[in-house]
C-alpha positions in Angstrom: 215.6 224.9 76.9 212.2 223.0 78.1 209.7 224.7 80.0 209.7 223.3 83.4 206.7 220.6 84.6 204.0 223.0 85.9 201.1 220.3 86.9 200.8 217.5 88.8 200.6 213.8 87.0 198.8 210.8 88.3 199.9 207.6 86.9 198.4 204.1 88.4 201.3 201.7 87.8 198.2 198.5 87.7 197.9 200.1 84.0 201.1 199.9 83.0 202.9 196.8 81.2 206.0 195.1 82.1 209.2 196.2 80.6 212.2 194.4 80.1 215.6 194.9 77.9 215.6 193.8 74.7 218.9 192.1 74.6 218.2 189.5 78.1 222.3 189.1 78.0 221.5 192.8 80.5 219.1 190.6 82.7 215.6 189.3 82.9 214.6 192.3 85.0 211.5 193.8 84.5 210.2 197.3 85.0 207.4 199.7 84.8 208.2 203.3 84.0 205.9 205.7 86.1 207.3 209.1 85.2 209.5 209.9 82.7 209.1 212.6 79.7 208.2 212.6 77.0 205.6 209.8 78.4 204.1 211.8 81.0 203.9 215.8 81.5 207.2 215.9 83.9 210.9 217.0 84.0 213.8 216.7 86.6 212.6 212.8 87.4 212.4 209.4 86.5 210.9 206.4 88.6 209.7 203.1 88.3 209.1 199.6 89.8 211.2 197.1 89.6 211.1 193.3 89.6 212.5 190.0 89.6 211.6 186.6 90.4 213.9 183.8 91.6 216.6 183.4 89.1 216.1 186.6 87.7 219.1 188.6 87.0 219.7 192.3 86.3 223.5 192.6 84.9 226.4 194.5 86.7 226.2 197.9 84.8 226.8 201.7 85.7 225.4 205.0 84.3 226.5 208.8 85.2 222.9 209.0 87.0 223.0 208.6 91.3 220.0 206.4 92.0 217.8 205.3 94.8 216.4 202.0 95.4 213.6 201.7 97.8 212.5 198.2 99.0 208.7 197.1 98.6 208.6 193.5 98.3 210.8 190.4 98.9 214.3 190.8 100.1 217.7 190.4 97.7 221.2 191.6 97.7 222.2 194.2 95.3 226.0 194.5 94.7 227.3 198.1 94.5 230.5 198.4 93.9 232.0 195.4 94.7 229.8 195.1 98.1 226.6 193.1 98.7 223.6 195.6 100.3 220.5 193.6 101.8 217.4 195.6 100.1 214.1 194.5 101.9 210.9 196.5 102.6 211.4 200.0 104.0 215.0 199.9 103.2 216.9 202.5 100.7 219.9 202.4 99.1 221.7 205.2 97.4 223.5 204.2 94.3 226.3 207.0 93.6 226.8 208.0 90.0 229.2 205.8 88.3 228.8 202.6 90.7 229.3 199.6 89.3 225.6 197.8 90.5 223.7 195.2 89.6 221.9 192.1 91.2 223.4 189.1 89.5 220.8 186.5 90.4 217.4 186.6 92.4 217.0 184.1 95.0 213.1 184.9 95.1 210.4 187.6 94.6 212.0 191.2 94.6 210.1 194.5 94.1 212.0 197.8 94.6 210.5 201.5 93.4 214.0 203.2 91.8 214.6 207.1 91.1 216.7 208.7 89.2 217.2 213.2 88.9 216.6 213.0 85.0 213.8 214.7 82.6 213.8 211.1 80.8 214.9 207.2 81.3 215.9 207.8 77.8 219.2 210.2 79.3 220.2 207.4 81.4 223.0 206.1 79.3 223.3 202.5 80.2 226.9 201.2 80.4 227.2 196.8 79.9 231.0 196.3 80.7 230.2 193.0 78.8 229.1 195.1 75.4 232.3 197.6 75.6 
């Protein structure tokens, strides 16, 4: 058992550089991880930016994880289940565990901050339906 996070962490996200998947046939999404162990001094969270430009695309996927998007820039549709869900600025959207989500293609500029109640992005199992 790990010790739980007893300190605060400061992480400036202008320091950080992009992410994206290795294999693009998940999307052309990228993403900067703020907090995640073993990278920072945390536990019980994960979150990030996110973004995409027009014609980006971040695949239909799921993972056991809820998650919360919270619009910051740009406006897009996200589809959750089967349903499209405007994100814009000021707008959140809980993603329930198991949800099929995704946003298939970008029509322009999106940034969204995302959360997930994990110690690590590395325990959020990714699940492609297109690599099963």
């Amino acid at each position: 058992m790990t010790r739980p996070a007893t300190t605060p962490a400061r992480v400036d996200s202008s320091t950080l550089q992009d992410e994206r998947w290795k294999d693009q046939t998940r999307g052309t999404i990228r993403f900067r991880t703020l907090i995640s162990a073993p990278e920072t001094p945390t536990d019980s969270l994960v979150c990030g930016i996110a973004m995409m430009s027009a014609g980006d695309t971040f695949v239909l996927h799921s993972h056991a994880h809820a998650e919360v998007y919270f619009g910051l820039e740009g406006e897009g549709e996200v589809t959750i289940n089967g349903e499209q869900h405007r994100l814009a600025p000021g707008v959140a959207l809980f993603i329930p565990g198991g949800a099929m989500h995704g946003i298939p293609r970008a029509t322009g500029h999106l940034k969204w901050f995302y959360t997930f109640a994990a110690d690590s992005f590395a325990d959020i199992r990714y699940r492609f339906p297109h690599e099963e």
